[in-house]
Backbone bond lengths (Angstrom), bond angles and torsions (degrees), N, CA, C in turn:
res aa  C-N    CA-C-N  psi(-1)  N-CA   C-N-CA  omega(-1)  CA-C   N-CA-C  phi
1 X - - - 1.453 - - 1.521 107.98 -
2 X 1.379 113.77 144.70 1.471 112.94 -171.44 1.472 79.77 -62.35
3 X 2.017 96.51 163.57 1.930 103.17 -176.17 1.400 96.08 -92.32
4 X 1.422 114.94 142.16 1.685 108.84 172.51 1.067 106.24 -94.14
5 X 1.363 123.60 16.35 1.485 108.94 164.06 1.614 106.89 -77.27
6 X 1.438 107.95 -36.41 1.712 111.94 159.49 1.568 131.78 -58.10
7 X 1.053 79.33 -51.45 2.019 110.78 169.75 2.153 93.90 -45.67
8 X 1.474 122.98 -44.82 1.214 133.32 -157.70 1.626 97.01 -87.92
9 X 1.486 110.38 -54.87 2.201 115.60 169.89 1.888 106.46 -57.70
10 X 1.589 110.41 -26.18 1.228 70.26 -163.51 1.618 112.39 -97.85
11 X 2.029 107.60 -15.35 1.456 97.02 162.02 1.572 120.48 -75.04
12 X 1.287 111.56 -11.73 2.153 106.47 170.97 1.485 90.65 -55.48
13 X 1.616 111.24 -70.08 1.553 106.83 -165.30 1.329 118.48 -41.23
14 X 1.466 136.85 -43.61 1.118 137.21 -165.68 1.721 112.33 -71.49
15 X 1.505 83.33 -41.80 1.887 72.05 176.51 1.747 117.63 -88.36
16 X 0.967 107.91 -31.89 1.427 107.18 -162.54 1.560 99.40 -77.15
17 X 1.788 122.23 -24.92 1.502 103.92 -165.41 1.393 112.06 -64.33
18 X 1.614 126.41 169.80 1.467 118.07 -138.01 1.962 71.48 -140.51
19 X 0.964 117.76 99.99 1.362 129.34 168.17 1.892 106.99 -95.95
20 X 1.432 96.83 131.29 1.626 98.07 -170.98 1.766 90.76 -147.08
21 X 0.892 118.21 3.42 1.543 112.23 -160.52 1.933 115.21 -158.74
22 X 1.386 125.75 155.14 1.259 117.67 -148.11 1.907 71.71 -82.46
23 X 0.921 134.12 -23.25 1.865 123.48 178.64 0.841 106.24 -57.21
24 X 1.399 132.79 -36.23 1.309 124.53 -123.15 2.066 80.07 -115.24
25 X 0.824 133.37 -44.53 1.466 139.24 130.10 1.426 120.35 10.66
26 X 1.657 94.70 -78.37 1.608 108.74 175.98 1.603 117.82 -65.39
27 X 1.517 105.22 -35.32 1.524 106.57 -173.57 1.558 99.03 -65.67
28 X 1.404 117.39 -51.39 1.464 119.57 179.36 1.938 117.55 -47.04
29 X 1.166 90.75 -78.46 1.596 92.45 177.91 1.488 113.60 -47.68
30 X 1.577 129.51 -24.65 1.618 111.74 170.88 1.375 102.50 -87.33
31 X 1.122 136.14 -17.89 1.846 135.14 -179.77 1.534 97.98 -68.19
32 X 1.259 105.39 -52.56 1.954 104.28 -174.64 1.945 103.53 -82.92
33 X 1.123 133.32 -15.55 1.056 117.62 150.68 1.843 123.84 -70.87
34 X 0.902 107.70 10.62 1.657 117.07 -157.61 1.540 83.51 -113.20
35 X 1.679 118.58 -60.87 1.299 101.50 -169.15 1.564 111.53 -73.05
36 X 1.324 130.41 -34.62 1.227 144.60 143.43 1.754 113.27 17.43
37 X 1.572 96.57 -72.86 1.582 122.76 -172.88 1.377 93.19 -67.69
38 X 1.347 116.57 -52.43 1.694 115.09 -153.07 1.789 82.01 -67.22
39 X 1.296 134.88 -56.51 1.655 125.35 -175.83 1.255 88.15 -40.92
40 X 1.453 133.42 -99.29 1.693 129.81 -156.39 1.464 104.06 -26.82
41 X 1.184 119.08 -51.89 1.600 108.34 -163.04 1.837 105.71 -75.04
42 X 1.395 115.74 4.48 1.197 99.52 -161.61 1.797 85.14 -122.53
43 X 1.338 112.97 -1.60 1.582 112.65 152.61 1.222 140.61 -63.56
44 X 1.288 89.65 -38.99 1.787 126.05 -170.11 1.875 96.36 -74.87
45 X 1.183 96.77 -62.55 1.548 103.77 165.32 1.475 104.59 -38.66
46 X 1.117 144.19 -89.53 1.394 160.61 -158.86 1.422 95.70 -32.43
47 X 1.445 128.53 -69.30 1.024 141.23 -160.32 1.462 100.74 -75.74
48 X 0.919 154.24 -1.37 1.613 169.64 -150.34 1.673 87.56 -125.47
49 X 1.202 103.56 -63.86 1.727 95.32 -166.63 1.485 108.62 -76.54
50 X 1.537 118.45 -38.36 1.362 119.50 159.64 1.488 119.47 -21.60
51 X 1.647 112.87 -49.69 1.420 94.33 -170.05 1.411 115.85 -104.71
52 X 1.564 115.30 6.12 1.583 111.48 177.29 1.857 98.18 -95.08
53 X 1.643 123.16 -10.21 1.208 120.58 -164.63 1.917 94.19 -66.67
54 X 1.334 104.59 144.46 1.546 114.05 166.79 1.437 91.26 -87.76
55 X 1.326 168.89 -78.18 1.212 156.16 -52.23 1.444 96.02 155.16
56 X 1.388 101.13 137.49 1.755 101.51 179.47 1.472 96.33 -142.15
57 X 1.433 121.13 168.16 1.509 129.81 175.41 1.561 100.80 -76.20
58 X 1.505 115.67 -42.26 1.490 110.03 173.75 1.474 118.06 -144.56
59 X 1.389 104.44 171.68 1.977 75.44 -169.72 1.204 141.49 -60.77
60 X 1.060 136.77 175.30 1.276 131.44 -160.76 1.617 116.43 -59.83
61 X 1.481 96.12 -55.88 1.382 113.46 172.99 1.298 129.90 -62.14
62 X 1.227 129.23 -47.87 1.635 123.17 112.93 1.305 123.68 31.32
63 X 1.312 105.39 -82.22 1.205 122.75 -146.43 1.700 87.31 -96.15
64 X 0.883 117.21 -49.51 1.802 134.77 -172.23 2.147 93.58 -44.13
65 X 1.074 100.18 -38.14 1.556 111.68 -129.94 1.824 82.46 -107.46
66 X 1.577 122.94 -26.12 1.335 127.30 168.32 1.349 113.28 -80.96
67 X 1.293 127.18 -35.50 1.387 152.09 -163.03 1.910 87.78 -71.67
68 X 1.477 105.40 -58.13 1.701 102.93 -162.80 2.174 99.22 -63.01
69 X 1.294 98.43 -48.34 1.526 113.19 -168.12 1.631 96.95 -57.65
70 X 1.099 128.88 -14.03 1.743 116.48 -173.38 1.904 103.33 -105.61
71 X 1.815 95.97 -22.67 1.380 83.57 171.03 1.447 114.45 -103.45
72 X 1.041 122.48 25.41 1.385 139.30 138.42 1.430 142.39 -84.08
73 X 1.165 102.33 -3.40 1.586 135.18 144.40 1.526 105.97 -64.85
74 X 1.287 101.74 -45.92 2.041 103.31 -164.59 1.064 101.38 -53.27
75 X 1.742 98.42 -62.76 1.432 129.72 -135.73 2.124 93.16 -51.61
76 X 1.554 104.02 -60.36 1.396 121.71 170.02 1.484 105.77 -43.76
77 X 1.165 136.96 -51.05 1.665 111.73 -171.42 1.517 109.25 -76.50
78 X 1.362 97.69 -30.97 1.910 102.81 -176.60 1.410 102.75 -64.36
79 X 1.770 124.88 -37.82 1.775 128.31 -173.69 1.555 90.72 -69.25
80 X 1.065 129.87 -49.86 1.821 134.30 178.32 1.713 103.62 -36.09
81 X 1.502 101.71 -71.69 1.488 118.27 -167.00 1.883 81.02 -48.53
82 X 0.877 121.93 -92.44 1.860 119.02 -156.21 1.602 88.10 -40.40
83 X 1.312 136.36 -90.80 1.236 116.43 -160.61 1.539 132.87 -36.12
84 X 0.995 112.78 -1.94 1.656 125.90 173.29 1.404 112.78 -97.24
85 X 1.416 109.58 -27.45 1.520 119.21 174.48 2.016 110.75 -88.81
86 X 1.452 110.47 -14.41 1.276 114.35 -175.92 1.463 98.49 -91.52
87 X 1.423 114.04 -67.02 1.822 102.98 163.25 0.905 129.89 -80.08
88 X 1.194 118.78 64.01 1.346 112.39 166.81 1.246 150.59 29.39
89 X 1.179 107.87 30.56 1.749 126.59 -172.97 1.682 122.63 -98.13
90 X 1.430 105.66 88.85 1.428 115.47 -158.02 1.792 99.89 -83.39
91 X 1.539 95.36 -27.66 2.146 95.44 -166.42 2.156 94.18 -100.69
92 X 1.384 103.02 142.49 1.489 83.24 -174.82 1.946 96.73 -105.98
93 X 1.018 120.69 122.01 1.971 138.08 -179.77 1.509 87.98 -55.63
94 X 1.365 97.12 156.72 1.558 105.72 176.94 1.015 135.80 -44.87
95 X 1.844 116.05 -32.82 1.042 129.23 -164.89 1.523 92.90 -78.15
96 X 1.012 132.07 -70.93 1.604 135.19 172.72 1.808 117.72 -5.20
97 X 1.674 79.97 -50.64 1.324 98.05 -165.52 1.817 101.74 -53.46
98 X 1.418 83.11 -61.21 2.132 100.58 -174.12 1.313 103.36 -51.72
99 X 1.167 132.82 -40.75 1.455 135.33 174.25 1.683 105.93 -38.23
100 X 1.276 107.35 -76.18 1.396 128.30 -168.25 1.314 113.65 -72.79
101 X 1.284 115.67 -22.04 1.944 108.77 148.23 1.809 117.98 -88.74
102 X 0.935 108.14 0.62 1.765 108.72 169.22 1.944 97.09 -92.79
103 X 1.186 115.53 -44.60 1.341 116.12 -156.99 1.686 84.32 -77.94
104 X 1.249 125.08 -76.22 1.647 132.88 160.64 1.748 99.62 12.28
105 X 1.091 108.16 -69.48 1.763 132.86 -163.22 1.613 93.75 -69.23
106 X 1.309 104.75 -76.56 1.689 108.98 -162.56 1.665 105.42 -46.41
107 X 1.602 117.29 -36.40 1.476 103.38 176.64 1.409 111.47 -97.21
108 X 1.519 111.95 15.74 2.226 95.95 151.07 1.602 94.34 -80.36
109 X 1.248 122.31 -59.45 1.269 110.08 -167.44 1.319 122.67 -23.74
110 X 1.750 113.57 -63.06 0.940 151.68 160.07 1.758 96.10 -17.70
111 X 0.861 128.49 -84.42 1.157 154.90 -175.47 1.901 103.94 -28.85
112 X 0.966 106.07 -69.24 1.816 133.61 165.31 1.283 104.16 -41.70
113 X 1.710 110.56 -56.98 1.398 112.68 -170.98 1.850 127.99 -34.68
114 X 2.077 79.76 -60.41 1.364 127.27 -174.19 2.193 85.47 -44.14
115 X 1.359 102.57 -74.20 1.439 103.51 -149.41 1.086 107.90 -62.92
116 X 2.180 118.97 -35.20 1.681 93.88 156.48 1.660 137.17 -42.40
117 X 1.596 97.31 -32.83 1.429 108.66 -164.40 1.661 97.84 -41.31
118 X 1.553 113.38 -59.18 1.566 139.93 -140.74 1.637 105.29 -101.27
119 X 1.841 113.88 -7.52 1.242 91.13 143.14 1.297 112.45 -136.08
120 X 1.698 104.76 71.08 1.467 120.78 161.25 1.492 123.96 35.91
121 X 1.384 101.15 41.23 2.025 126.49 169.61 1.834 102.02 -111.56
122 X 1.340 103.18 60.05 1.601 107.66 -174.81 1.334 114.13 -68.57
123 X 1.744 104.66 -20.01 1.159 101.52 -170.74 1.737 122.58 -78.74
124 X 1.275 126.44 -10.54 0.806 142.81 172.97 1.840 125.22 -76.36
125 X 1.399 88.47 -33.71 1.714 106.10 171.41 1.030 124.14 -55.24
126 X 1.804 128.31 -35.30 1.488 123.07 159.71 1.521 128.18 -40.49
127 X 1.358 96.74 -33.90 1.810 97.94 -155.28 1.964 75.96 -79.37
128 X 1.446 141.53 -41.32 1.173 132.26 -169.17 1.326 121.46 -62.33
129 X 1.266 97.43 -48.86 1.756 121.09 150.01 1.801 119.49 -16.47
130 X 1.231 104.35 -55.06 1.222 131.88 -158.61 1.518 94.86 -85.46
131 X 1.324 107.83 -57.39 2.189 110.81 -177.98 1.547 90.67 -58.28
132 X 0.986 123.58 -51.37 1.604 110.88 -164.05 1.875 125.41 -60.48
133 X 1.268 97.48 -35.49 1.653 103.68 158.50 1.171 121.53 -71.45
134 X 1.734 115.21 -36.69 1.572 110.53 162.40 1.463 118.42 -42.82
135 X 1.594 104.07 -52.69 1.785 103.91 169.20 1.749 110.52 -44.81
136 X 0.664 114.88 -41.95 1.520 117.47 -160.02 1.490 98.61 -79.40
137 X 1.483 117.13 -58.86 1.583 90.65 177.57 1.575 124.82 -60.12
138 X 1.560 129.39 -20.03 0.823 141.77 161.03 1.469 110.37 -38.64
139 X 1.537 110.93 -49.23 1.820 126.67 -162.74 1.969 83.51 -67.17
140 X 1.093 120.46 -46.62 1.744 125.18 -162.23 1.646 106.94 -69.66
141 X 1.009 106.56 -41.27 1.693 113.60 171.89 1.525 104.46 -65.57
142 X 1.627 118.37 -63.99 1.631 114.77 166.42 1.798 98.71 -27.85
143 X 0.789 101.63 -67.62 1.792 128.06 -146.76 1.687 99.13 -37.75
144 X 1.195 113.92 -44.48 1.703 156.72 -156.02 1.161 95.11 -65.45
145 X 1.713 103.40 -93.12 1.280 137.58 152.65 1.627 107.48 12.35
146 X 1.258 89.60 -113.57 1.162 118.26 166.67 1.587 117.08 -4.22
147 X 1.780 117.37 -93.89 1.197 110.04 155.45 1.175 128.84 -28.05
148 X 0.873 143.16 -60.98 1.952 141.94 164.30 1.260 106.66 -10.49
149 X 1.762 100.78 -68.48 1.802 106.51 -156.79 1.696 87.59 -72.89
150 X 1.406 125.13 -46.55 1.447 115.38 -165.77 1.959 105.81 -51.30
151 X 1.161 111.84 -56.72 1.176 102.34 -170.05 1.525 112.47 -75.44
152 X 1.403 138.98 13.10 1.536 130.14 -169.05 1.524 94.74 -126.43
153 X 1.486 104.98 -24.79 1.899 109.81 179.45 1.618 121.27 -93.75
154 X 1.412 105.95 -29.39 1.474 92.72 -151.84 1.989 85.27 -122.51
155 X 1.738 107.51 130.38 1.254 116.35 179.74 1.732 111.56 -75.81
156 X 1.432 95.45 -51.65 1.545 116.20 -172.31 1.623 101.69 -11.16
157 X 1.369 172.56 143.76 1.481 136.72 118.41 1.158 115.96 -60.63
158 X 1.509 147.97 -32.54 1.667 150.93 157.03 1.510 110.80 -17.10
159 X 1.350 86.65 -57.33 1.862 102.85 174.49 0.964 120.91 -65.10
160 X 1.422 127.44 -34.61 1.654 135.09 -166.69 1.387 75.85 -70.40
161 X 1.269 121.84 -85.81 1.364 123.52 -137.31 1.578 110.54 -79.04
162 X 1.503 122.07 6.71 1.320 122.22 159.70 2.099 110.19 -78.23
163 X 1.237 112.69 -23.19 1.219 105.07 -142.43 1.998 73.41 -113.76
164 X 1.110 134.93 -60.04 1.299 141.11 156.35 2.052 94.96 -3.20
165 X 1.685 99.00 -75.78 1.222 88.04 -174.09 1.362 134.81 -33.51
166 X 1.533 90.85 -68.83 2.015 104.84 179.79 1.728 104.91 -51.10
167 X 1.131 123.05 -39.04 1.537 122.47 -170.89 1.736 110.94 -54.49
168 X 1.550 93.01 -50.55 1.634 107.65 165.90 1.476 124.96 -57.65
169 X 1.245 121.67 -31.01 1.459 137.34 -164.43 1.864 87.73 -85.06
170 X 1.468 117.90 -64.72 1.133 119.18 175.27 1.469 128.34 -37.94
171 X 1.218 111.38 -32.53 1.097 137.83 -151.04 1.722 103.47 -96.76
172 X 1.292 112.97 -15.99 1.812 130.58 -163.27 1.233 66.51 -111.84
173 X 1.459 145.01 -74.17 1.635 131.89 -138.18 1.804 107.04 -64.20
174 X 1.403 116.80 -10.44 1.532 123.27 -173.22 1.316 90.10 -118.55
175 X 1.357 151.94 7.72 1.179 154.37 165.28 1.955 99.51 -90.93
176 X 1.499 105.07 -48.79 1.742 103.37 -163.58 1.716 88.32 -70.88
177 X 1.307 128.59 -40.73 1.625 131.81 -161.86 1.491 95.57 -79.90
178 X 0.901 123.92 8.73 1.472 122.42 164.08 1.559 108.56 -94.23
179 X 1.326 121.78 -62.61 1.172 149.10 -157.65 1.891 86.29 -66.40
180 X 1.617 112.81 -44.07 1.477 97.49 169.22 1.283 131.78 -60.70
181 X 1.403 94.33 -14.86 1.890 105.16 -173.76 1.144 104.72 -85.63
182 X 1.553 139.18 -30.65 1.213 149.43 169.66 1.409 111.34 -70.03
183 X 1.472 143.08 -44.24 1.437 144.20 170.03 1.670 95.16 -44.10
184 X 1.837 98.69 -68.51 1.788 103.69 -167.53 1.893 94.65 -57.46
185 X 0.695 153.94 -39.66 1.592 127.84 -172.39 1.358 109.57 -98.54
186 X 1.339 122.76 11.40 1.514 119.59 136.64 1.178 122.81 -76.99
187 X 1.471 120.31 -37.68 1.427 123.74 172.04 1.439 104.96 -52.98
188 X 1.692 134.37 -52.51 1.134 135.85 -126.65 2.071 72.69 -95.03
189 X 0.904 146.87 -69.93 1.689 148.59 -161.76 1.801 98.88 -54.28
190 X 1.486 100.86 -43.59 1.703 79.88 168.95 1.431 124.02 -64.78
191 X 1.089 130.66 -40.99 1.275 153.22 175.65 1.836 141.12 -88.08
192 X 1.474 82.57 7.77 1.246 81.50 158.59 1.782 130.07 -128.64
């Protein structure tokens, strides 16, 4: 399973880093491509131990199928980090902001979920289940939002479609943390 102690550095990093500058850009998007790799490599791992494990906390597939959905969480903040470094977007607009405290939120849950999952307190995982799609419809109202003011405020088209991007990218990262909330309450109906 990706480690959430990584899973925990790489959403701090994402929200808290303080981008002000086209460097500060580059330093970001190669740091979250960096943790990025270490998720893939720590999939590849998973699935390696998956098949020599005699005994698992839950089934294999399960676990196979939670393992892909959390690094699909990555994959989306690391595609974010480069798209912020491709358009050029050093200041993040409100909407950004709300994005990245809904997504911020949906993967502590996330986080909780995971460790009920693994010490078999499933029953508790629904109600987490449940906050994490709240994030997500939250991400669709941002999502909304957002587009509205972009297309009724801003003439530039460079801009539309720089800021369009990240909104969309954001917008997949509260889409995959959904899709985790849906794996974990498939896990939790098989298994309980």
């Amino acid at each position: 399973m990706i480690s959430l102690l990584t899973y925990t550095k790489v959403r701090t990093f994402f929200a808290s880093y303080s981008i002000s500058s086209l460097d500060d850009l580059h330093t970001f998007s190669d740091k979250m491509k960096e943790y990025e790799t270490t998720g893939d490599t720590m999939v590849h791992k998973m699935i390696m131990e998956l098949n020599d494990a005699f005994i698992t906390p839950i089934e294999r597939e399960d676990m196979l199928e939670l393992t892909n959905r959390l690094d699909d969480v990555m994959d989306g903040l690391e595609q974010t980090a480069f798209s912020l470094e491709i358009c050029q977007i050093t200041h993040y607009d409100e909407y950004m902001l709300k994005f990245i405290k809904a997504i911020q939120e949906s993967t502590v849950e996330i986080e909780k979920a995971v460790d009920l999952v693994f010490d078999k307190k499933l029953k508790d995982v629904r109600k987490l289940a449940i906050k994490i799609k709240d994030y997500e419809s939250q991400c669709d109202e941002v999502y909304r939002e957002s587009l509205i003011r972009l297309f009724q405020e801003e003439t530039d088209a460079i801009k539309i479609i720089r800021k369009k991007q990240v909104y969309e990218d954001l917008e997949e990262i509260a889409d995959n943390c959904q899709s985790v909330a849906n794996t974990l309450e498939s896990i939790v109906m098989k298994n309980a």
